[in-house]
C-alpha positions in Angstrom: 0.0 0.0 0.0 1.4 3.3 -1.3 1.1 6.1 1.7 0.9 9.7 1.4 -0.3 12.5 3.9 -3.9 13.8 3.6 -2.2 17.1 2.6 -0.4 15.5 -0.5 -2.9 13.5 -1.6 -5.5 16.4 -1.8 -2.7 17.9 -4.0 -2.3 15.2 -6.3 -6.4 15.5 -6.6 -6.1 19.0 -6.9 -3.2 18.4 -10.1 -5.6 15.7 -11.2 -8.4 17.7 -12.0 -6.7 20.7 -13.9 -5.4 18.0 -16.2 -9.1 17.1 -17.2 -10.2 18.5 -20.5 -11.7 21.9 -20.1 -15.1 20.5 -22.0 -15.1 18.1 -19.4 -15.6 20.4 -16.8 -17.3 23.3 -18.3 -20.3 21.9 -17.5 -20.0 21.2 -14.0 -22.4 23.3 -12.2 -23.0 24.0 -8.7 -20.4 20.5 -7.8 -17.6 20.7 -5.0 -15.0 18.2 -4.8 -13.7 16.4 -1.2 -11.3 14.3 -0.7 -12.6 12.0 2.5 -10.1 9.2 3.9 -12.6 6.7 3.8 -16.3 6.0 2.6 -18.3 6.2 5.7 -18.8 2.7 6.3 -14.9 2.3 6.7 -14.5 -0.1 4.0 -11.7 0.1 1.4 -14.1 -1.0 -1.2 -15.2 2.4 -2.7 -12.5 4.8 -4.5 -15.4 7.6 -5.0 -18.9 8.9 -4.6 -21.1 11.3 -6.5 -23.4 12.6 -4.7 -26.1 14.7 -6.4 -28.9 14.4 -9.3 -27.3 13.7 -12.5 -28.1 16.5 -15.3 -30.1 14.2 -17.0 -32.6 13.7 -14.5 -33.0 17.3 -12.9 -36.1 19.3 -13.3 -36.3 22.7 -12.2 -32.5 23.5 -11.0 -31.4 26.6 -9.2 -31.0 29.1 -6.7 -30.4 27.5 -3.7 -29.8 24.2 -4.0 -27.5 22.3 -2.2 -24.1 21.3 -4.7 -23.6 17.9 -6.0 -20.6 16.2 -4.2 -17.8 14.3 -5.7 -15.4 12.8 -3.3 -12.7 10.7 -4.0 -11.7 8.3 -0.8 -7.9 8.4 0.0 -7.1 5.3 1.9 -9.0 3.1 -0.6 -7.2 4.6 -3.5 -3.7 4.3 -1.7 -4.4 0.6 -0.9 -4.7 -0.4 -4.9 -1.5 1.5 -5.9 1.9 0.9 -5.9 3.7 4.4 -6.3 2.8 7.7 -7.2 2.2 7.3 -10.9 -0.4 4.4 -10.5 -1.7 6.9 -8.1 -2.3 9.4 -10.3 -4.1 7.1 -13.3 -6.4 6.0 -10.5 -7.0 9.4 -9.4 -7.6 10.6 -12.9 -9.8 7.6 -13.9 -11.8 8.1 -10.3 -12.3 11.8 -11.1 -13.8 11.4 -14.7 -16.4 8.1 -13.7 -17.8 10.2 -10.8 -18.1 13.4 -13.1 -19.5 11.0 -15.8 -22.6 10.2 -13.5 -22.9 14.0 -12.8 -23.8 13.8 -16.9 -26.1 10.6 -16.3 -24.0 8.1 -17.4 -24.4 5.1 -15.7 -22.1 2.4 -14.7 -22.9 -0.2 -17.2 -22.1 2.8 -19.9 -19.2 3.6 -18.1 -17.1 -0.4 -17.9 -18.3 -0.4 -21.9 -16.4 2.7 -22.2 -13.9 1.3 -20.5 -14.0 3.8 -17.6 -15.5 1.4 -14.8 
């Protein structure tokens, strides 16, 4: 199991997410990001979590309302990699399946795509 602070890792997240394509994220509205050590079950099962009503399914949508929430777990992603790099491709693939169901896209679209 790779380890890293909590600091670093939110880095790496941080680095992570300007590398996504600007298209990608354009249309990301009202969505925070958190980085939480673990799912709140305490299992190491879960690498992230989006919280919210996909795009696709929102009605009326505004003032107000809470944001979506994408976290990303830190220990569970830690225990899968090896070093920083495999890190980083889990981050990155992590980061772009939870943003994917912010669009609606499900994860049955999502392994076809090769993104599961």
């Amino acid at each position: 199991m790779l380890e890293m602070t909590a600091d670093d890792f939110e880095a790496l997240v941080g680095d992570e997410l300007d590398q996504l394509p600007d298209d990608m994220l354009d249309g990301l509205d009202n969505v925070v990001f958190v980085v939480d050590d673990r799912p709140e079950d305490g299992s190491l099962d879960l690498l992230g979590l989006y919280d919210g009503v996909a795009v696709t399914e929102r009605g009326q949508y505004g003032f107000g309302e809470m944001p979506d929430r994408i976290t990303l777990y830190r220990e569970p992603l830690l225990a899968i990699c090896d070093d920083v790099e495999e890190l980083r491709d889990q981050v990155h693939v992590t980061l772009v399946h939870e943003i994917a169901h912010y669009y609606g896209i499900d994860d049955e679209k999502l392994h076809e795509l090769g993104w599961g």
